[in-house]
C-alpha positions, 0 to 999 in steps of 0.5 A: 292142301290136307288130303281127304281120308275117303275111307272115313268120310264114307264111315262119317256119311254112313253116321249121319244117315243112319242118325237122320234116318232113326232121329224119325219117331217111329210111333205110327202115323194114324188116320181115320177115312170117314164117310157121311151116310155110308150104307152097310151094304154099299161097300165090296167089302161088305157084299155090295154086288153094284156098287165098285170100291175096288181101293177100300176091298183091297185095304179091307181085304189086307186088314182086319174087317169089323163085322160089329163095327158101331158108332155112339149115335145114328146121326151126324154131328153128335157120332163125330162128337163121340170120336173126337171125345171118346165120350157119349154126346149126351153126356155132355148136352150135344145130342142133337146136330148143332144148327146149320148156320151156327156161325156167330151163335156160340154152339160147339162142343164143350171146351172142356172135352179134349178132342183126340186131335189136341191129345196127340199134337200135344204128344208130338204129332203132326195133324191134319183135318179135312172135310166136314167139321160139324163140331162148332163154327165159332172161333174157339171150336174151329179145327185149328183151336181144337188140336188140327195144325192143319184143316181144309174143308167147311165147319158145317153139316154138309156142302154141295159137291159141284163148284160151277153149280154152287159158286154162282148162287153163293155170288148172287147172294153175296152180291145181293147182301144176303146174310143168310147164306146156306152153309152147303153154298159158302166157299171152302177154307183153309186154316180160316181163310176162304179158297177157291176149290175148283174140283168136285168137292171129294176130289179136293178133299182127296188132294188135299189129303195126299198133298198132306202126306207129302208135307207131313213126311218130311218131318221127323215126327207121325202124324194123324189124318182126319179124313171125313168126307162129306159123301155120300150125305146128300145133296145126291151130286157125282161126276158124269163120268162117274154116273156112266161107270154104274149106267147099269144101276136104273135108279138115278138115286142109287146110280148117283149115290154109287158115283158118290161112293167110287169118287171117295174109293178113287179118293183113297185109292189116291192116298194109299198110293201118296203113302206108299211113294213116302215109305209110310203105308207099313207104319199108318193105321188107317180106320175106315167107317161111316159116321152112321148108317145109310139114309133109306130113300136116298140111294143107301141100302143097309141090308141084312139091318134093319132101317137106317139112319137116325134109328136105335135098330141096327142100320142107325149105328151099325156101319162098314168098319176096317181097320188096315195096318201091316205092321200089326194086323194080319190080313184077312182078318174079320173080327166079330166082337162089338167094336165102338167108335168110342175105342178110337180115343183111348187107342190113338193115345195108346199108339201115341205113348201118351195118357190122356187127363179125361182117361178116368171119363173115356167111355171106350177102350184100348182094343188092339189087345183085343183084336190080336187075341181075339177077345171081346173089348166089351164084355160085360160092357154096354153099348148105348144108341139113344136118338130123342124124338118127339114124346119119348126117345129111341133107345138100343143098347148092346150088351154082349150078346144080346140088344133091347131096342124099343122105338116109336113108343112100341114096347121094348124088344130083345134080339140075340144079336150075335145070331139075328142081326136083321133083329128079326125074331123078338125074344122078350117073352122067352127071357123076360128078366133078361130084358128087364135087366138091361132096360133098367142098365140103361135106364140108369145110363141115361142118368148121366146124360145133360141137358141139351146145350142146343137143337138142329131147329127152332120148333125141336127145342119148342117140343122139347119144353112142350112135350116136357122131354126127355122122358126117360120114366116112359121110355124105360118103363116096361108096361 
């Protein structure tokens, strides 16, 4: 019997595990934590007093914090179509939510935009979505179609958070034939096939996430997470265990909405420690922020902005931002520069080593050179928030320092925003060719904006004609 050289076997072992330990892709994993209706102030990190989010202040604390952190537009479906895109929604006609109940109408974002999703499982990694879609139900939109491996969650706008409340309703109805049945009742699914969540909705969320991690480590390439919990949006719905930790709070909406937020916090929590137990923490990006600004009168507080959701002021699009990385991002950081959620596209694919096609059509940029020097990644740039009403539209646009902002057809508005971020003191009569400058900029944007391919409602679309929309003649004009 030939004799086992000890020694070599060793040497050989020691081979093997070196390759397989190097065979890993060592681009970073990439994930993306979004919440629904996320107020300003109702994050620790960014100086909320009752609210507790213990797990999203330590991530922020050991990361950089976007002071300035925006999103392309104050409301839900058309800011999720910018992050996936990297473009503005209206230039592509999805300015407006698609309807509830879209299933079988064949809304959904262009198939000519490539989503950030498809760019990066193109270029190797493993992908993973979770939570609210909102992007299109029908089968050539659905998540698996548009670059996820992986999807749990609903396609719709929104979703109820307690099962035992809402399974019976949806099974009455179904029992009943109903075909109109509410999106925020339906079951959830996974990669196309309906499940039976047992949890409170962000906890299965969450699970699913972590279980994602565990799955995704095994293999030998990154990967990228969409996170986008439904919470806080309503319907105003937590855990009772939940609700008795802010039992100081004595407004049930903000009590409720504050137990909204804590289970997206223990959520996170969960996934940092499934990051950690896998040896991936060091080598994920996690970004962190809400799709738009918190709903006034239901629970949020957006303070020191001005107004909320759906507005150009700056509690429409302003939002909580952090981005966490150890391997590249000091911590203790606060960045004060614009940063856009439109720069997610173009520095996901700079992480990922590849270019991608539409690059020449990306409205944002690669920011890491700038969040390591200290720059503005939109110098010279605007930043455009525009929300159509009934007559004429909302309009706010950033341009270095400085934002006009004109709603509810009053005249246009010109803030040092550096300074003034409650948009308090007017300085239009102090720098009138300032104002005018601008005004006319994004006037000559909104030329390159589309025809709407939808409305969230019937009687919207009947406005648009009668009301003959957009516009944008009077809503540029300075008279």
């Amino acid at each position: 019997m030939r004799k086992i050289n000890l020694r070599k076997l060793g040497v050989l072992l020691m081979l093997i595990a070196l390759s397989t330990a190097y065979s890993k892709d060592k681009r970073p994993n990439i994930v993306i934590i979004l919440c629904d209706d996320l107020g300003y102030n109702d994050v620790g990190f960014n100086g909320s007093k009752d609210i507790k989010t213990p797990n999203l202040d330590k991530l922020a604390d050991n990361g950089m914090i976007m002071t300035a952190g925006y999103v392309a537009h104050p409301f839900c479906g058309p800011s999720r179509t910018s992050i996936m895109t990297g473009k503005y929604a209206h230039t592509m006609g999805a300015q407006f939510n698609i309807p509830s109940e879209s299933e079988g109408t064949g809304y959904g974002i262009p198939l000519n935009n490539k989503f950030i999703s498809k760019e990066l499982q193109e270029a190797g990694y493993y992908t993973g979505a979770f939570g609210k879609w909102h992007l299109g139900a029908d089968t050539p939109f659905h998540p698996n179609k548009r670059g996820f491996d992986e999807f749990y969650g609903f396609l719709g706008g929104g979703h109820d958070y307690i099962p035992e409340q809402y399974k019976p309703k949806y099974e009455f109805l179904k029992q009943r034939g109903s075909k109109n049945i509410r999106d925020y009742i339906k079951p959830l699914e996974h990669n196309g096939t309906e499940v039976d969540e047992k949890e409170y909705i962000t906890d299965g969320l969450s699970r699913e996430a972590v279980n994602f991690v565990y799955k995704a480590s095994e293999k030998k390439q990154p990967f990228f997470m969409y996170l986008a919990y439904n919470a806080p949006h309503v319907p105003l719905q937590a855990k009772k265990e939940d609700m008795a930790v802010f039992k100081s709070i004595k407004d049930e909406k903000r009590r409720t909405y504050a137990a909204m937020v804590y289970a997206v916090d223990r959520g996170v929590g969960k996934l940092v420690e499934a990051l950690k137990a896998n040896q991936q923490l060091e080598n994920t990006l996690l970004v962190f922020f809400s799709d738009n600004g918190g709903k006034l009168g239901k629970g949020a507080n957006n303070f020191p902005l001005t107004e909320g959701k759906g507005s150009a002021y700056e509690g429409g699009h302003r939002v909580p931002m952090f981005f966490h990385w150890p391997n590249r991002i000091k911590a203790g950081q606060k960045f004060h520069n614009p940063v856009s959620a439109l720069d997610l596209y173009p520095t996901f694919a700079s992480l990922a080593k590849t270019k991608p096609s539409n690059a020449k059509n990306l409205a944002g940029t690669n920011i890491l050179p700038h969040l390591q020097k200290g720059t503005n990644p939109h110098k010279d740039e605007m930043l455009y928030i525009v929300r159509h009403r009934t007559g004429l539209s909302d309009v706010g646009a950033r341009l270095n320092e400085w934002k006009v902002v004109r709603t509810a057809n009053k005249p246009w508005k010109l803030f040092y925003i550096k300074d003034d971020i409650s948009e308090s003191k007017d300085r239009s009569s102090e720098f009138p060719n300032k104002l005018k400058a601008m005004v006319k900029q994004a006037e000559a944007w909104s030329k390159t904006n589309a025809e709407p391919l939808w409305f969230h409602a019937k009687e919207e679309g009947q406005l648009w004609k009668e009301y003959h929309m957009p516009r944008f003649n009077e809503t540029f004009s300075l008279n």
